[in-house]
N, C-alpha and C positions, 0 to 999 in steps of 0.2 A: 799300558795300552798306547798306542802311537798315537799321534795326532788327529790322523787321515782319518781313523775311525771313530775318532771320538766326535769328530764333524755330523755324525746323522743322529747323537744323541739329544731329545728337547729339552727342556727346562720348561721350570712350575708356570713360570711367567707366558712363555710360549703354548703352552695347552690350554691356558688361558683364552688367548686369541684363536685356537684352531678353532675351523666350523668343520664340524662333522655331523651336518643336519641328520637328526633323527637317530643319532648312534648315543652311544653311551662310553663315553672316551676316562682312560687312567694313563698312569706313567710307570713303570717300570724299572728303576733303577737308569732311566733318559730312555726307555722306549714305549712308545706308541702301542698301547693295547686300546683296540676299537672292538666293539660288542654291541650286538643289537638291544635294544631296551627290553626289561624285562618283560613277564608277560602279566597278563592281566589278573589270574590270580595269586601272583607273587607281588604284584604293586600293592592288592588288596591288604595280604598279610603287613606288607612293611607297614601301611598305613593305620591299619590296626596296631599295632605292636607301639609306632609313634604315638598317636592316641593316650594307648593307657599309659606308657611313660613321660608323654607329654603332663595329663593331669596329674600326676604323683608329684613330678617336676616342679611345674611353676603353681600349684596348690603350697607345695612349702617352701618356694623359692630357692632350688639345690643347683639352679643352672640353667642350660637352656636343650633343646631338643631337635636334632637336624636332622630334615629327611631326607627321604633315596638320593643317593648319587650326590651328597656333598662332599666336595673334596678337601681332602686334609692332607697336610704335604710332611711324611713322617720318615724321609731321607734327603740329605742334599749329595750334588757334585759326585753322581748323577742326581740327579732328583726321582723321587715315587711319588707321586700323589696318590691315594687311595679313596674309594667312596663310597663307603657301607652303607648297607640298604639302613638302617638307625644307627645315631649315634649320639651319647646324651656328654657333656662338657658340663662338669662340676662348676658351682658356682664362682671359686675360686680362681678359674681360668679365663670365664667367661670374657673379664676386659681385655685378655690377649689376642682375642679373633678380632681380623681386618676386616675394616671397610668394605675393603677390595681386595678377592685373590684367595685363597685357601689359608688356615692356618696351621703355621707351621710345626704343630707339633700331633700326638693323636688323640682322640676322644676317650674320656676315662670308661667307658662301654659301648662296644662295638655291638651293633647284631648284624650278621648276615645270612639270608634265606637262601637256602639250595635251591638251585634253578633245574630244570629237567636235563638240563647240559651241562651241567656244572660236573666236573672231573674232582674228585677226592683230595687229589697233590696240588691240585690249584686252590683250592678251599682251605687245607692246611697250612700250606704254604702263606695266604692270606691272614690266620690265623696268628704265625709265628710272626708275621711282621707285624702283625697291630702289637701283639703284645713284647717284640723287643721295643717298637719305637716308645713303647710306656702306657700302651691300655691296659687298666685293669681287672677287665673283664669282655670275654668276648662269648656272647652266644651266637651259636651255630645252630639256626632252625630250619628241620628239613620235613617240607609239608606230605612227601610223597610218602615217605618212615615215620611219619605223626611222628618224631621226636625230635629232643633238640638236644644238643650238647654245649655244657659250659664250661670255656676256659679261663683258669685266671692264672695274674701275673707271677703267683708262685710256684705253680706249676700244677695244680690241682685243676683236675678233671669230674665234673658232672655228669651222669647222663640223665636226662628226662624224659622218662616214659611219654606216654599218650595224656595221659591220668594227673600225671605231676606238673610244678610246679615251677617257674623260674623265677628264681632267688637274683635279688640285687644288689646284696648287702656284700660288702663295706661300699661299696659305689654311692648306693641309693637307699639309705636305710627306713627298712619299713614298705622298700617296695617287693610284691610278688604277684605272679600272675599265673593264671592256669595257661600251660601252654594250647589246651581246648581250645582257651576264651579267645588264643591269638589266630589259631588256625580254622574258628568259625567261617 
């Protein structure tokens, strides 16, 4: 790629700084994806979903639990930062997240909730890159389809009815939740 072009690409550090009051900002391989904030009862679901993985979490101490819109920077040069509506970081990694700035690698369980606007190739797409940069679990919960789908890092595919259940094992052992209880 020339030079000249590669001048409008940002870095982790610079998204940092950007103000983009009231939006909801990522990176892209160094570009600028801005989106409006989720909506109200999509915050709800994340908040719930953080909730019951949160208490599972630090009841047996397996790590820590971040909500909507934290960012995790799981390419460089360009750089991507990404920020899943849940995201739980085993306790093992826990001492590598900064002070300050995103960290640099990605959460051992991603979830992300379908939005009314959310495009399918962009969801999947999001999908594939949690799980090369090294998530080992991604659900994919879509409130409009009462179901949710779960990917993991070997290539195995879930699907979860209305009824059923989201499994978190090997990530979170001993955790499961009705997907009901999350999309109450």
């Amino acid at each position: 790629m020339p030079a000249d072009s590669m001048a409008h690409l940002l870095t982790a550090e610079e998204l940092l700084r950007l103000d983009a009051a009231g939006k909801a900002t990522e990176l892209w391989r160094g570009r600028l994806l801005v989106r409006e904030p989720p909506g109200t009862r999509h915050g709800s679901i994340a908040a719930r979903l953080a909730y019951l993985l949160a208490d599972h979490v630090y009841r047996n101490n397996l790590g820590v639990v971040c909500g909507q819109d934290t960012g995790f920077k799981i390419e460089s040069d360009p750089d991507t930062v990404r920020a899943p509506d849940v995201a739980v970081v085993c306790r093992a990694r826990v001492g590598l997240i900064p002070s300050r700035g995103y960290a640099a690698f990605a959460p051992d369980l991603v979830a992300e909730i379908v939005s009314p606007d959310d495009r399918p190739g962009e969801v999947l797409t999001k999908v594939g890159q949690w799980i090369d940069a090294g998530t080992m679990l991604v659900w994919v919960i879509d409130p409009s389809r009462v179901e949710a789908r779960t990917y993991r890092d070997d290539g195995g595919l879930t699907m979860v009815s209305s009824d059923g259940l989201l499994d978190a094992s090997p990530v979170l052992p001993g955790f499961t939740c009705a997907l009901a209880e999350v999309l109450r």
